[in-house]
C-alpha positions, 0 to 999 in steps of 0.5 A: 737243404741238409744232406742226409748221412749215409754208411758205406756199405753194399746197400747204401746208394753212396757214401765212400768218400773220394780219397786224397788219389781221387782228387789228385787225379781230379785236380790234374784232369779238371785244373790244367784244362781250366788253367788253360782256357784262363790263359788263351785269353793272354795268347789270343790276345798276344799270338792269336789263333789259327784257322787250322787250330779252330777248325781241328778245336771245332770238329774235336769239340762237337764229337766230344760233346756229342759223345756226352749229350748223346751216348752218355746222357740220352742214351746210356743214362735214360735209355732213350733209343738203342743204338746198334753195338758200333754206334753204343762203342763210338758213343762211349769213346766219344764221351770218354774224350771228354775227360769227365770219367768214365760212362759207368760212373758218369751215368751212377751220378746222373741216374742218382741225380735224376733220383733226388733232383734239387733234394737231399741225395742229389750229388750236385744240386745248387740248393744243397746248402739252402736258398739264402743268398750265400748259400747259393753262391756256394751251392753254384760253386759246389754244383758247377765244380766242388762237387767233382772234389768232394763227391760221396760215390755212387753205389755203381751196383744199385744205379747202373747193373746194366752197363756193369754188364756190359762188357764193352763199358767194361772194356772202355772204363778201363781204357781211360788212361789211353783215351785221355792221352788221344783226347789230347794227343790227337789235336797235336798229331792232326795239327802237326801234319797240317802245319808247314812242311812233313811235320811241324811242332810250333803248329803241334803245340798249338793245336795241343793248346787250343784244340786240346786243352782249351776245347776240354775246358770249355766242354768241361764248363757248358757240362757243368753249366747244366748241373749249375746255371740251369738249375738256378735260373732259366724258364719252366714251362714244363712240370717237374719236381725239382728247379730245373730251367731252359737256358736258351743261350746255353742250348747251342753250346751243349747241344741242346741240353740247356733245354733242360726243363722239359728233360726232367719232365720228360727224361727219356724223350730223345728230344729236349727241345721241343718247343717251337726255335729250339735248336737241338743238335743231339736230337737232329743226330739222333735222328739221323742215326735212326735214318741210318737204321744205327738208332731204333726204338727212339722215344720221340716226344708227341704233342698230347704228352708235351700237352699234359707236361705243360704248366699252363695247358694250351701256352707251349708250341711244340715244334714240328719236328718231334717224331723227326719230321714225320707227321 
């Protein structure tokens, strides 16, 4: 498809192009995690990994992701729920952890995304350079990552008035440097004080390398998964207007994300996977957290509404669980 052309200025949805300092800092943040994960292929295979550095990468990576599924996406993007201030200010810190940029401009680009779905103005959409077989070899790769390199930036004043608001968003763009430093520093600081003795380094460094680099790789590619796999391939047994698909082996990585076919029929429910077996974590919090009284007015998909999103009436079986185990 061809991309509409666009002139910066204060009523274009985009069109300021990254300068060469965007995608340095791009490259660093986004290259040295992938490097990473390339290269703990030749160190498991030449060192292994401990048990302290799984469990420290395990613990780091579901707060992380959880931080981006939950407070990025469902609730700072589509406003799924509203969250008390402690737990909208944890959301956003977690989500920061995630080296993927700050929540203003992370939610411009998704809201912009939601807007133009697999259409021209879509940032990162797999189609954009058309469906012969070397244009979407090249649309995945755009999706997945070139798009983080070569984005046109949203119009933050257009897509995202609301957390421009927000003076704690403000604050916590702001303190990107720092938290980029803890996302990586405190799986070193956790695994030193672990290790043998007061304090030890081998196990520090480790701990960095796994539970830090490799882990921000990781959640850096089942993220990007999203924007790539599920918009190529994937079931659809929901209505939308764009090519969205549920890929089910993506779902338990990304925290239910991957059921991503009915989110954009459904943006706002607080539950993507609605159907009978699908697992999604994102939303078992969400509830949690609306037990806790930290979560209130969660949209919860009912069953008449997944009824009348379906592609064929009558062939889905929503799960039991949608309004959160109540009946």
């Amino acid at each position: 498809m061809t991309q509409p052309t666009t002139t910066p200025g204060s009523d274009a949805l985009w069109g300021d192009r990254m300068g060469t300092r965007d995608r340095v800092i791009v490259g660093v943040f986004v290259g040295i995690p992938f490097l990473a994960v390339i290269a703990s292929v030749v160190v498991l295979w030449g060192w292994g990994v401990s048990w302290h550095d799984l469990v420290i990468g395990a613990v780091m990576y579901l707060i992380v992701m959880h931080g981006v599924t939950i407070g990025y996406h469902r609730l700072f993007t589509h406003k799924a729920f509203k969250a008390n201030r402690p737990l909208k200010i944890t959301l956003a810190v977690a989500g920061s952890l995630a080296v993927q940029g700050d929540p203003i401009t992370w939610v411009a680009d998704h809201r912009r995304h939601h807007q133009f779905a697999d259409q021209p103005g879509d940032p990162h959409s797999p189609w954009r350079f058309g469906t012969s077989v070397p244009a979407l070899i090249k649309g995945m790769v755009w999706a997945h990552i070139g798009w983080t390199f070569n984005n046109e930036k949203t119009n933050e004043r257009h897509y995202v008035p609301d957390l421009l608001a927000d003076r704690d968003m403000v604050l916590i763009r702001n303190l990107q440097l720092p938290l980029v430093l803890l996302t990586f520093g405190a799986p070193a600081v956790a695994g030193g004080l672990w290790g043998e003795g007061t304090w030890d380094s081998g196990a520090a460094w480790s701990a960095f390398f796994w539970a830090g680099l490799v882990r921000v790789g990781l959640i850096h590619h089942v993220t990007w998964s999203i924007n790539s796999i599920c918009h190529m391939a994937g079931e659809r047994p929901f209505k939308s207007r764009d090519k969205s698909g549920n890929v089910w082996w993506l779902a338990l990585l990304s925290g239910g994300e991957a059921w991503h076919n009915l989110h954009h029929a459904d943006p706002t429910s607080a539950r993507h996977g609605v159907l009978r077996g699908q697992i999604d974590s994102s939303a078992r919090l969400i509830q949690l957290f609306e037990k806790f009284g930290w979560a209130t007015d969660v949209r919860w998909p009912d069953e008449r509404r997944i009824a009348a999103k379906s592609v064929t009436p009558g062939s889905v079986t929503p799960t039991s669980a949608l309004k959160g185990d109540r009946k």
